[in-house]
TORKOL-447008 format. One line per 2 residues: number of its first residue (from 1); their letters; for each residue z, y, x of C-alpha. Coordinates in steps of 0.2 Angstrom, whole numbers, plus 2048, in hexadecimal, padded with zeros to 3 digits. Layout:
N
NUM = a = Z Y X; ...
This chain:
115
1 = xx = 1EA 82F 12A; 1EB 829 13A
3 = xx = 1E6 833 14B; 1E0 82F 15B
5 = xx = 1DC 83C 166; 1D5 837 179
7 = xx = 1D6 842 188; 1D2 83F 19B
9 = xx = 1BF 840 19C; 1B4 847 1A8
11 = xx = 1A6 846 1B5; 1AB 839 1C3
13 = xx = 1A2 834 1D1; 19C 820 1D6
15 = xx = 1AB 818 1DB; 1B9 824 1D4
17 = xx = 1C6 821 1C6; 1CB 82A 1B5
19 = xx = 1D7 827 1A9; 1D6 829 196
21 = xx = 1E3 82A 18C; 1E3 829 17A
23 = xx = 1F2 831 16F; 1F6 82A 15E
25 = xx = 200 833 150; 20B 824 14C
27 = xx = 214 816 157; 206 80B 162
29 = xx = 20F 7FC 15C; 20B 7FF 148
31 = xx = 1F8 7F9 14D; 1F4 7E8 150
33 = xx = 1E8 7EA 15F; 1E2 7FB 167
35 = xx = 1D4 7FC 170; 1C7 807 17B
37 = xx = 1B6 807 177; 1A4 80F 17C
39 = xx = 195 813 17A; 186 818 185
41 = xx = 178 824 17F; 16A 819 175
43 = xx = 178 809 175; 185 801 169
45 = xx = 195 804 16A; 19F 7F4 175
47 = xx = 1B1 7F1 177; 1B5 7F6 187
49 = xx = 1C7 7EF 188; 1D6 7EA 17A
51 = xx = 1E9 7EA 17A; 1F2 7E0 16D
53 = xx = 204 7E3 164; 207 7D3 16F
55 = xx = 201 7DB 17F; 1F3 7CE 183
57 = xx = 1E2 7D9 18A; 1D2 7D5 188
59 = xx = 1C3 7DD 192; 1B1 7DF 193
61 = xx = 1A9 7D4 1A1; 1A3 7E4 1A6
63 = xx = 1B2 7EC 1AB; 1BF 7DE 1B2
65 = xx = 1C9 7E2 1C0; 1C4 7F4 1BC
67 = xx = 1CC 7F8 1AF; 1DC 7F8 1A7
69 = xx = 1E3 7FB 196; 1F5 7FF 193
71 = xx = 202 808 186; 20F 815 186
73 = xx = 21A 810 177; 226 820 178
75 = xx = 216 82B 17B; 20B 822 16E
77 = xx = 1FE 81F 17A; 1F3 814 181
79 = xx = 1E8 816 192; 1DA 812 198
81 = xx = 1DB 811 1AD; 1C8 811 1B3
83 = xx = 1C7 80C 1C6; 1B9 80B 1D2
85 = xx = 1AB 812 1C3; 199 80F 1C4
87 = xx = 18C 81C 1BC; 188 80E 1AD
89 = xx = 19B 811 1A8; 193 821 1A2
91 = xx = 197 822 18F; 1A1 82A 181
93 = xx = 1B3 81F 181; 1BB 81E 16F
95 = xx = 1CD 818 16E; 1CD 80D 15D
97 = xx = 1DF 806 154; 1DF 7F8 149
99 = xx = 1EB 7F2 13B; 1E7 7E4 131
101 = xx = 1DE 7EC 126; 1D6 7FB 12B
103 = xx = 1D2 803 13C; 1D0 817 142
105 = xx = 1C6 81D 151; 1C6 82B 15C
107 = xx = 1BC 838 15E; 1B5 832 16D
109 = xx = 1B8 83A 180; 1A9 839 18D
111 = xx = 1A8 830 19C; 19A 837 1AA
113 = xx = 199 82D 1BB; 18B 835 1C6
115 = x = 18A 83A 1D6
């Protein structure tokens, strides 16, 4: 069973910057596409931003020019960078890994921006 364990979460003020990281328990490049996502209290769970075997991103409108998803390949890790946060980024991020046929999740790190 695959792993995915995140770290780097915390209370932030408006305007500061985080970075998650999220550690896998095999190689990054045996998924097809790993991804952050979150979710807000009361709200569905959105993609936040996606990283493909390929290396093509994909990011929520939301967050462009914001934020930036990478990989560690000898660390199995991706990151999440979070730059210049606002207090609706406020959410519970959840590192998701996809192969073709099945996908595992994260237990989910929390996010606070407020002042």
């Amino acid at each position: 069973q695959v792993q995915l364990v995140e770290s780097g979460g915390g209370l932030v003020q408006p305007g500061g910057s985080l970075k998650l990281s999220c550690r896998a328990s095999e190689n990054v490049f045996n998924f097809n596409r790993m991804a952050w996502y979150r979710q807000a209290p009361g709200k569905a769970r959105d993609l936040v931003a996606s990283l493909t075997v390929g290396d093509t991103t994909k990011y929520a409108d939301a967050v462009k020019g914001r934020f930036t998803i990478s990989k560690d390949g000898a660390k199995n890790t991706v990151y999440l960078q979070m730059n210049s946060l606002k207090p609706k980024d406020t959410a519970v991020y959840y590192c998701n890994a996809n192969t073709l046929t099945r996908q595992f999740w994260g237990q989910g790190v929390q996010v606070t921006v407020s002042s």
